[in-house]
C-alpha positions as CSV (number, residue, x, y, z in Angstrom):
1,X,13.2,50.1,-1.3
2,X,13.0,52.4,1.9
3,X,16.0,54.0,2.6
4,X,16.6,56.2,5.9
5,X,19.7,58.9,6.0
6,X,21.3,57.8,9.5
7,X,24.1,60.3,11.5
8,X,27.1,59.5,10.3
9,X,28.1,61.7,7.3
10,X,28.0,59.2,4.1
11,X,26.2,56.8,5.4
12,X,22.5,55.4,4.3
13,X,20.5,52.4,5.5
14,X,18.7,50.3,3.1
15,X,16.3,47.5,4.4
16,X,18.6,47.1,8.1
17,X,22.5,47.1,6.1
18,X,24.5,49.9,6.2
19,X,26.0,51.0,2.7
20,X,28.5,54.3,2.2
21,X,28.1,56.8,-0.6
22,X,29.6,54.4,-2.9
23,X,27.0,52.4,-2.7
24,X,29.2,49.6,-1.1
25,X,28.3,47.9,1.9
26,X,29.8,48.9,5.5
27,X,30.2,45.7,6.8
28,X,31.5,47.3,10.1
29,X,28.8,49.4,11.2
30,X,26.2,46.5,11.0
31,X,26.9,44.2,13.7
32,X,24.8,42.0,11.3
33,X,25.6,38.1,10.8
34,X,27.3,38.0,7.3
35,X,26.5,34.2,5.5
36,X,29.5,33.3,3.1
37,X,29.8,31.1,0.5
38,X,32.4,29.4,2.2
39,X,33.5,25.4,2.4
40,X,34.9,26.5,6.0
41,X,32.9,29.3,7.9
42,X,29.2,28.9,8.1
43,X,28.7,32.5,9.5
44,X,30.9,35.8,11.3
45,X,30.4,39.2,12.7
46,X,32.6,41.8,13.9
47,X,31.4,44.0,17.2
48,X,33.1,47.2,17.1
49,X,32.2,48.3,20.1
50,X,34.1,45.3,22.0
51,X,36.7,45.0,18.9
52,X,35.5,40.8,18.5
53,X,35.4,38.8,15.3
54,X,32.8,36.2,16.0
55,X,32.7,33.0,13.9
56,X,31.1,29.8,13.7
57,X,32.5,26.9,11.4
58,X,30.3,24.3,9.1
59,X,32.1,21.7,11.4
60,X,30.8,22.6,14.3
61,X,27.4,25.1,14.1
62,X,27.0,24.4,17.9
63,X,29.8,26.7,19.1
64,X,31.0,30.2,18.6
65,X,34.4,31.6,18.5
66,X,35.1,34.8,20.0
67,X,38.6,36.2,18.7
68,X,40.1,39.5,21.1
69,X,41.2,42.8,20.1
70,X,41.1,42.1,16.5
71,X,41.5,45.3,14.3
72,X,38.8,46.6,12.0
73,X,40.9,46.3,9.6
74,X,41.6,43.1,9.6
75,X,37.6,42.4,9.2
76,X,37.5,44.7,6.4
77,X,39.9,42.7,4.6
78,X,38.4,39.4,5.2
79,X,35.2,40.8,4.7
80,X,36.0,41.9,1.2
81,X,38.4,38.5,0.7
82,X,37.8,35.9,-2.5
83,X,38.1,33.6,0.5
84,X,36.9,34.1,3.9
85,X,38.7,30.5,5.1
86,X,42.0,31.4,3.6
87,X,42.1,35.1,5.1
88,X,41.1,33.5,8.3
89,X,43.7,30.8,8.8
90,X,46.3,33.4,7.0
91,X,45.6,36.6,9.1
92,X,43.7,35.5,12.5
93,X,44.0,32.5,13.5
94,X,46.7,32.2,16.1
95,X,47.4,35.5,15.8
96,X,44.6,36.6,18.2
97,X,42.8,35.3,21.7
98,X,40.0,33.3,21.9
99,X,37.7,31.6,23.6
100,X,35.0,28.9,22.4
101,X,31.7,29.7,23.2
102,X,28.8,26.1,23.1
103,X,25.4,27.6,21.8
């Protein structure tokens, strides 16, 4: 396994994911896709530079939704959730803007 020592004090990369000195992944600093085993979301991302939780849902992998100004904290906390559905209808949805984007 190749890993590269990046700038940002703690961090490694290890085959294109971002982990901190824990060892645990950085799920912020990727900007990867992020595959869940989930009955509800088929995959998300959150940009940090534009502060945007992307989603798409098993129901309907032909469109994207774009939720605004959500805090990186908020990602962080589905990201590490039991259930990435449950957080979501909980903690973001309705609670932030949005737009549907068709693929």
């Amino acid at each position: 396994m190749e890993c590269v020592i990046i700038g940002i004090i703690g961090t490694v990369e290890r085959n294109n994911m971002l982990f901190n000195h824990y060892g645990r992944l950085n799920p912020v600093q990727t900007n990867h896709w992020f595959y869940p085993d989930s009955t509800n979301i088929y995959r998300y991302k959150y940009v940090r530079s534009s502060r945007t939780l992307q989603i798409v849902f098993k129901s309907n992998i032909y469109a994207k939704y774009v939720y605004y100004y959500v805090p990186e904290r908020k990602f962080r906390e589905m990201f590490y959730a039991d259930s990435k559905g449950k957080y979501f209808h909980k903690n973001i949805k309705g609670q932030f803007e949005w737009d549907k984007i068709n693929l």
